[in-house]
Structure formats: structure tokens, C-alpha cells
C-alpha positions, 0 to 999 in steps of 0.5 A, a space after each residue: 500500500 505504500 508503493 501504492 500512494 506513491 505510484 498507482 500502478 503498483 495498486 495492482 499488486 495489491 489487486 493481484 494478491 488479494 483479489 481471490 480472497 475476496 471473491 471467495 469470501 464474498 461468493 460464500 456471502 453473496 454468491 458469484 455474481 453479486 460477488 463479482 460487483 462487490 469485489 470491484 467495488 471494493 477495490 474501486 473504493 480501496 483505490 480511492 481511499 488509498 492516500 487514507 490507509 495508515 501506513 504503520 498497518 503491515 498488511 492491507 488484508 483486514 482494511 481490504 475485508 473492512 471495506 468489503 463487509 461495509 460493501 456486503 451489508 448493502 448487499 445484505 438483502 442479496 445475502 439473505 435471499 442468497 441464504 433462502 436458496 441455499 436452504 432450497 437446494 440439496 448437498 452435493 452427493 458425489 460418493 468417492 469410495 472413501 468411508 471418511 469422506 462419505 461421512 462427512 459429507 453426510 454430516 455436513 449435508 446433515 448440518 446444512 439447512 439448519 446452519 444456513 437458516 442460523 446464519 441468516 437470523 444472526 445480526 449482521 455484526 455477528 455473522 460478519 465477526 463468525 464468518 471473517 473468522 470461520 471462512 477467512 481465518 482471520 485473527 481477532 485482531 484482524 477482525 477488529 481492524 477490518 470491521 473497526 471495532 474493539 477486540 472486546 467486540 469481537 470477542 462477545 460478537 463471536 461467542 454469541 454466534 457460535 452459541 446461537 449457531 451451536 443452538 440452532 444445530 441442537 448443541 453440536 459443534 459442527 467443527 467438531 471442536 471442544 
């Protein structure tokens, strides 16, 4: 991002390492073609805003999913219609002859609608906080400055998720963690 204030056309490295990332996030929220939009609207706003990012951040990779969660929350409405379909369809059913994978398919297509209607009834901020941190692996920290919110915030959003995730699902974990 330094390189980027100073000459524009390296803002296209930033595109080139980052890009997929986003899409694949946004795609998982959204869907592909709403996706597509909400990622070049993100990188048009990260490319005007970029005489505004803080120099001391190391890594632009939570300022560009901050910009991007504000960008999905105006897409909230295709988000939940998103989460409606995904309630409609059926878990693929492709079995490979592995007996590890075909029962975690069966778990997973298990878990399915009840863990897609849960994520469309969680409050946006909290389902934002789950998903950055679930999908993206992100850090709490990286949370916190992609959505600029205090680590505390992050910390009470993400329990609340997973506790009314964990209910929706009748008390199973479907990490499989403790």
C-alpha cells in the first residue's frame, strides 16, 4: 500500500494478491455474481481511499475485508435471499469410495439447512465477526481492524454466534471442536 500512494500502478499488486480472497469470501456471502460487483467495488473504493490507509498497518488484508463487509451489508438483502436458496437446494452427493469422506459429507449435508437458516437470523455484526473468522481465518485482531471495532467486540460478537449457531444445530459443534 505504500508503493501504492506513491505510484498507482503498483495498486495492482495489491489487486493481484488479494483479489481471490475476496471473491471467495464474498461468493460464500453473496454468491458469484453479486460477488463479482462487490469485489470491484471494493477495490474501486480501496483505490480511492488509498492516500487514507495508515501506513504503520503491515498488511492491507483486514482494511481490504473492512471495506468489503461495509460493501456486503448493502448487499445484505442479496445475502439473505442468497441464504433462502441455499436452504432450497440439496448437498452435493458425489460418493468417492472413501468411508471418511462419505461421512462427512453426510454430516455436513446433515448440518446444512439448519446452519444456513442460523446464519441468516444472526445480526449482521455477528455473522460478519463468525464468518471473517470461520471462512477467512482471520485473527481477532484482524477482525477488529477490518470491521473497526474493539477486540472486546469481537470477542462477545463471536461467542454469541457460535452459541446461537451451536443452538440452532441442537448443541453440536459442527467443527467438531471442544
Amino acid at each position: 500500500m505504500r508503493a501504492a500512494r506513491v505510484d498507482p500502478g503498483r495498486f495492482a499488486d495489491l489487486y493481484d494478491r488479494y483479489a481471490a480472497h475476496l471473491y471467495r469470501y464474498a461468493c460464500q456471502r453473496v454468491g458469484a455474481e453479486t460477488a463479482e460487483d462487490v469485489v470491484a467495488d471494493t477495490f474501486l473504493a480501496a483505490f480511492t481511499q488509498r492516500d487514507s490507509y495508515d501506513p504503520e498497518r503491515l498488511d492491507a488484508r483486514p482494511w481490504l475485508f473492512g471495506i468489503l463487509t461495509r460493501k456486503l451489508a448493502r448487499h445484505f438483502r442479496a445475502e439473505k435471499t442468497h441464504y433462502r436458496a441455499l436452504l432450497r437446494t440439496t448437498a452435493e452427493s458425489t460418493v468417492d469410495g472413501h468411508a471418511e469422506r462419505v461421512a462427512a459429507r453426510v454430516t455436513a449435508s446433515a448440518a446444512r439447512s439448519p446452519l444456513v437458516a442460523a446464519l441468516g437470523r444472526l445480526s449482521a455484526g455477528d455473522r460478519d465477526v463468525l464468518l471473517l473468522i470461520a471462512w477467512c481465518d482471520f485473527s481477532y485482531d484482524e477482525v477488529a481492524a477490518a470491521l473497526d471495532i474493539p477486540l472486546g467486540t469481537v470477542r462477545s460478537r463471536l461467542n454469541r454466534a457460535r452459541r446461537k449457531v451451536r443452538a440452532a444445530l441442537g448443541g453440536i459443534d459442527p467443527t467438531g471442536e471442544v
